[in-house]
C-alpha positions in Angstrom: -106.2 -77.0 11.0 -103.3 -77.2 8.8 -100.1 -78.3 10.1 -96.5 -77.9 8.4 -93.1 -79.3 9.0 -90.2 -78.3 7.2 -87.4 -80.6 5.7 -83.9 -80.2 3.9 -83.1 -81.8 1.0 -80.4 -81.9 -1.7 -82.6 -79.9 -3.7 -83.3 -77.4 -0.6 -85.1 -76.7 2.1 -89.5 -78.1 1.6 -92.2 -77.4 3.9 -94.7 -80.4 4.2 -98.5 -79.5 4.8 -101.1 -81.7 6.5 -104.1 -81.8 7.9 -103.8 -84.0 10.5 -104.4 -87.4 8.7 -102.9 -86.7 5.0 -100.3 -85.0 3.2 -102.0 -82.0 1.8 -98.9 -79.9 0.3 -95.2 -80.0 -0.4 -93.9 -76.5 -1.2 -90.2 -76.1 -3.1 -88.0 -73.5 -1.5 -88.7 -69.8 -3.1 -92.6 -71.3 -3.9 -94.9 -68.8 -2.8 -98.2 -70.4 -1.1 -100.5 -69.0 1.2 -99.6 -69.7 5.1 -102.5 -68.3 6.7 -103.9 -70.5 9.2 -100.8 -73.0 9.5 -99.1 -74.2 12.9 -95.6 -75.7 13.3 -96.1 -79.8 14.3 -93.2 -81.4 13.6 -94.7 -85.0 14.9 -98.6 -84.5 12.8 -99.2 -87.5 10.7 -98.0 -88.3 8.0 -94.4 -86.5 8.0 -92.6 -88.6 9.8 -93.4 -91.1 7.3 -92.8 -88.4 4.5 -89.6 -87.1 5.6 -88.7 -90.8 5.5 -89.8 -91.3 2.1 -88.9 -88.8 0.5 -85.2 -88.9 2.3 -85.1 -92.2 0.3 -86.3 -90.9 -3.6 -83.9 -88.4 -3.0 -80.8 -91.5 -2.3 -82.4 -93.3 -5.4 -83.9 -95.7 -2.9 -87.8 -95.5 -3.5 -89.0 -94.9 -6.8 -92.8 -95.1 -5.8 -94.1 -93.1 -2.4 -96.9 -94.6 -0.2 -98.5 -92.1 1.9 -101.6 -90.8 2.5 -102.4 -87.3 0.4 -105.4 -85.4 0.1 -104.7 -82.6 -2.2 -107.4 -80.2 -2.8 -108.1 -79.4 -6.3 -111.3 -79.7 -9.0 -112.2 -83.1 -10.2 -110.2 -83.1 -13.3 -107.4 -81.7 -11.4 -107.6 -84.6 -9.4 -107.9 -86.9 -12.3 -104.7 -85.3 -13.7 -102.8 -85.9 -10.3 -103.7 -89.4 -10.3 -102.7 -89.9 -13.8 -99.0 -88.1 -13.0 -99.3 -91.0 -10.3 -99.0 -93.6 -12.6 -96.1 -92.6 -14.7 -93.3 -94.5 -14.6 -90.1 -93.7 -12.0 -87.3 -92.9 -14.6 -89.9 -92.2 -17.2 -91.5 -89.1 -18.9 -95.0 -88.1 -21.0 -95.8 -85.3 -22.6 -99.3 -83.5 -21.8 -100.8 -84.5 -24.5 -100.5 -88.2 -23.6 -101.1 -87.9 -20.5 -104.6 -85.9 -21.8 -104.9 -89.3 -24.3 -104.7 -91.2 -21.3 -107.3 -89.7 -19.7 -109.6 -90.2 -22.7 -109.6 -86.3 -23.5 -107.1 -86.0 -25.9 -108.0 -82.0 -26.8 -107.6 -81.5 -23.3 -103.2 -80.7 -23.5 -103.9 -77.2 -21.9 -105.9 -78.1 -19.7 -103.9 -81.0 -18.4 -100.7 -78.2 -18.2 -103.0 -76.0 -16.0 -104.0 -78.7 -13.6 -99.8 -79.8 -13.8 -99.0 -76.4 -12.7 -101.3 -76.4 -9.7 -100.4 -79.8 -8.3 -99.9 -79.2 -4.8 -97.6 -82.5 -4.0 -94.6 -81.9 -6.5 -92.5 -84.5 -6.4 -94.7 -87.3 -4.9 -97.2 -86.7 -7.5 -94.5 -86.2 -10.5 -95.5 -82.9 -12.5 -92.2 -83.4 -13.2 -92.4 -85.8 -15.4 -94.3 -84.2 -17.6 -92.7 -82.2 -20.9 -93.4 -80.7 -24.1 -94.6 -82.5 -27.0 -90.9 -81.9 -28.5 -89.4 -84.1 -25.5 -88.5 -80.3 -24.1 -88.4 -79.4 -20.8 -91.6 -77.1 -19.8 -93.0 -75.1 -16.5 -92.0 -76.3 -13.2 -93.1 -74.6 -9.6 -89.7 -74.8 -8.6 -87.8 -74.3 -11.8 -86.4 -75.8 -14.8 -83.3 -76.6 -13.2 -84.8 -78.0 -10.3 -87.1 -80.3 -12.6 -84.0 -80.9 -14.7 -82.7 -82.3 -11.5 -85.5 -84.2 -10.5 -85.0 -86.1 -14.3 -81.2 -86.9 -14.1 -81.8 -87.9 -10.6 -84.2 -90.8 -11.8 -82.7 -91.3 -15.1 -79.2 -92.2 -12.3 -80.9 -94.5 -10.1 -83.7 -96.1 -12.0 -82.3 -99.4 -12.4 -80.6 -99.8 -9.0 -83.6 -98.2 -7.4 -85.9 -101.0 -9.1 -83.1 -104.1 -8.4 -83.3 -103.6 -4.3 -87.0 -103.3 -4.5 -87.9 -100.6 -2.6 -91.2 -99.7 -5.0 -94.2 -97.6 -3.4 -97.6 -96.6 -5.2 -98.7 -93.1 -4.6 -102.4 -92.4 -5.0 -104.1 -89.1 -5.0 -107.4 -89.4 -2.1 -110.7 -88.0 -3.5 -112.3 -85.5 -1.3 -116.2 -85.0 -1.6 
């Protein structure tokens, strides 16, 4: 079963996916993603704990999420998502370091197709991800939106880091 829960934001209204135990999808307003199958549970686990976290990245309060996620993707998508994990708050790479990092550094397009289908924007940051030229490239939501998402972190890096409110994200493997 998939459940869903739907938040507000400054960036507009998201709808949280889960199956229970994990988050398995965060969906920007206007995304289009298949519903079919999904009830309304406002109290399934983990949103409560989501809502709360990401109510604090959006106040420039967490700079690093800790939540459960099981994202369902190939293994090199999966690889990518963890990789996005480990960028920096306030920070951006461009695809073809993130490919370096993960020891495939012919891999740039690759890397940019597994971006585009993360299915946890935001706590896994495809936006932080951008051309080669330091330019801004795809977004699910928009290059505004991921414009946003940028300023909003380049603002509250520092203070975010001085109170110490820092979380680790990681991306759960599924068999």
């Amino acid at each position: 079963m998939t459940w869903f829960t739907c938040l507000d934001t400054p960036i507009g209204a998201i709808r949280l996916t889960s199956d229970g135990t994990s988050l398995t999808g965060i969906y920007l307003e206007g995304e289009r993603h298949s519903r079919a199958g999904e009830q309304r549970r406002d109290d399934a686990e983990p949103f409560a704990r989501a809502k709360e976290q990401l109510g604090a990245y959006f106040r420039g309060e967490l700079t690093e999420f800790d939540l459960p996620l099981a994202p369902e993707g190939t293994p090199f998508q999966r690889e990518v998502w963890k990789q996005l994990c480990r960028i920096p708050y306030g920070t951006t790479m461009s695809y073809g370091e993130v490919a370096r990092r993960l020891g495939r550094p012919n891999s740039c397009r690759a890397v940019g197709m597994a971006n585009g289908r993360n299915p946890l924007p935001i706590v896994v940051p495809c936006h932080r991800v951008i051309g080669a030229d330091g330019s801004l490239t795809g977004y699910g939501g928009g290059l505004p939106l991921k414009r946003a998402l940028l300023d909003l972190e380049a603002r509250t890096s520092g203070a975010a880091r001085q109170s110490g409110h820092s979380r680790r994200t990681s991306v759960a493997s599924r068999p």
